[in-house]
Legacy VTK file of the C-alpha trace (Angstrom):
# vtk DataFile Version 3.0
C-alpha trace
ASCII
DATASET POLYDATA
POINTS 137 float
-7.755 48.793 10.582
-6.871 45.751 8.858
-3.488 46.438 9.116
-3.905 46.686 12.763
-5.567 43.363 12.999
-2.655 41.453 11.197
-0.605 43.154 13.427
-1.971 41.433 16.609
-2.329 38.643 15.099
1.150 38.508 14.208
2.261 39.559 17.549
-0.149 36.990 19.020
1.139 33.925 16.937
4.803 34.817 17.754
4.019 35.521 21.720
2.459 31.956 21.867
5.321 30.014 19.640
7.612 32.100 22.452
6.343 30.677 25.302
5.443 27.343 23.403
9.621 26.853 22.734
10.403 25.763 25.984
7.742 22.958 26.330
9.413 21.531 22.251
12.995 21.824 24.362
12.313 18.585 26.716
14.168 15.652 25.736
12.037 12.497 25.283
14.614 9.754 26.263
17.690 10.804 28.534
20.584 8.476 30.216
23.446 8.867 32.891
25.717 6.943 34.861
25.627 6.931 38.093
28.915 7.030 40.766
29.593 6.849 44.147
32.781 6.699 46.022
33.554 3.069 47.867
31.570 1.548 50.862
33.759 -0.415 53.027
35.895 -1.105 49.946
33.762 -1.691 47.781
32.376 1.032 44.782
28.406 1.280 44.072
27.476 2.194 40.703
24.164 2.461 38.391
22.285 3.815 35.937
19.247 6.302 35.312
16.937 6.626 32.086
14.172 9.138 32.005
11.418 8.834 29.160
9.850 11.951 28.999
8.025 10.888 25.113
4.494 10.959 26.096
4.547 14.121 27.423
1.790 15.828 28.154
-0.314 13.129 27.213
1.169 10.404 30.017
3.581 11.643 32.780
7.506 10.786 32.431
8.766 7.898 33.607
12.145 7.082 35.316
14.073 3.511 35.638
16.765 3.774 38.497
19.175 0.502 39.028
22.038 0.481 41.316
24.858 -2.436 42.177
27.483 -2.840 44.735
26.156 -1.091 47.027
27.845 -2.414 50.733
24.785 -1.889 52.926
22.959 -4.428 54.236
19.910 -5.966 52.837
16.646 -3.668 53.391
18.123 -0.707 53.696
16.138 1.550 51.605
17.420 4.548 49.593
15.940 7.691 48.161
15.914 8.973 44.172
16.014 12.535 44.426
15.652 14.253 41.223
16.553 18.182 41.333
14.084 19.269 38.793
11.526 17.700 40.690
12.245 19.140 44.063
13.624 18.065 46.985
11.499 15.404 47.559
11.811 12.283 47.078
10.244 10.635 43.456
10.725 6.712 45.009
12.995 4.804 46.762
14.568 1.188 46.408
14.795 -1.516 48.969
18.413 -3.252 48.307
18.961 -7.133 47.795
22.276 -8.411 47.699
23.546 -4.747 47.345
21.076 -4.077 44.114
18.059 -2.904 43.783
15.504 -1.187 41.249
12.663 2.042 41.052
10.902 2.315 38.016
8.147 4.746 38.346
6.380 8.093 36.920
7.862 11.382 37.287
5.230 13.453 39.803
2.848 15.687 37.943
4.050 18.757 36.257
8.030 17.388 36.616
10.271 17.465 33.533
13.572 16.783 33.635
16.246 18.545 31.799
19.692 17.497 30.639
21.594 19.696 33.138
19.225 17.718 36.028
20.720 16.155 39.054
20.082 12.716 40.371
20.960 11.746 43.486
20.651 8.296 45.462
20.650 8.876 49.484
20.899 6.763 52.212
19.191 8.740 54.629
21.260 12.304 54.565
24.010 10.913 52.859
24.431 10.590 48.675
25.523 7.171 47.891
25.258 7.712 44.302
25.110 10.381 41.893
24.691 11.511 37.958
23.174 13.668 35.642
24.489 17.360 35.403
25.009 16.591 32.038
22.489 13.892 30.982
23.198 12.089 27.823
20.382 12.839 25.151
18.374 10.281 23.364
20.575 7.210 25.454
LINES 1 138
137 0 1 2 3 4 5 6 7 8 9 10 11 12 13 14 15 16 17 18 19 20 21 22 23 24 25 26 27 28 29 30 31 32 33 34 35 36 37 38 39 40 41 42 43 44 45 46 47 48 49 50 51 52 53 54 55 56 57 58 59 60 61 62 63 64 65 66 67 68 69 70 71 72 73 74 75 76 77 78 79 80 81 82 83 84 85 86 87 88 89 90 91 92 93 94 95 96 97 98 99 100 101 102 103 104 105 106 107 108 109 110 111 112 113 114 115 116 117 118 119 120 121 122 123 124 125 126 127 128 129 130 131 132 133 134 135 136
């Protein structure tokens, strides 16, 4: 009987560091460039950071800042982030062809280094990164 009991117990603790693994395999602090092919000439670019370091106590956070971008001022763009869904996570209002989102990832949204980012104007990508993600930048 005893022997039974250590048994489970074994099984138990090794079923629960299982499904525990892929929860220790998020990367707290991730970075990518981002690229876009030219507007009217002229090539956007930008960069992404997520912090994901405070999980599960405080949601992640991303930081999204984009440059020469040849739109006109107030056009807004979307920060789509695959493993978040297809939704939208924020968007950025541009100024002189720049602009910023810092914001938290939505609820239950971790992002992984093979994660795409994508910045849309409307149904078209103006910029794009990720897919891989550099670790700890």
């Amino acid at each position: 009987m005893l022997g039974k009991m250590r048994s489970l117990a074994l099984l138990t603790a090794v079923l629960i560091a299982a499904t525990a693994a892929p929860a220790l395999a998020i990367y707290a602090h991730l970075s990518t460039t981002l690229t876009g092919n030219p507007i009217n000439g002229v090539t956007p670019g930008g960069q992404a950071t997520v912090d994901q370091s405070k999980l599960p106590r405080r949601p992640g956070a991303v930081d999204v800042q984009v440059s020469s971008v040849n739109l006109p001022d107030g056009t807004v763009l979307s920060v789509v982030l695959t493993d978040c869904g297809p939704s939208p996570v924020g968007t950025i209002r541009l100024k002189g062809g720049a602009g910023q989102l810092q914001t938290k990832l939505p609820a239950g949204c971790q992002i992984g280094r093979t994660s795409s980012i994508f910045v849309n104007n409307g149904s078209t990508t103006i910029l794009s990164g990720g897919a891989p993600w550099i670790v700890g930048g």
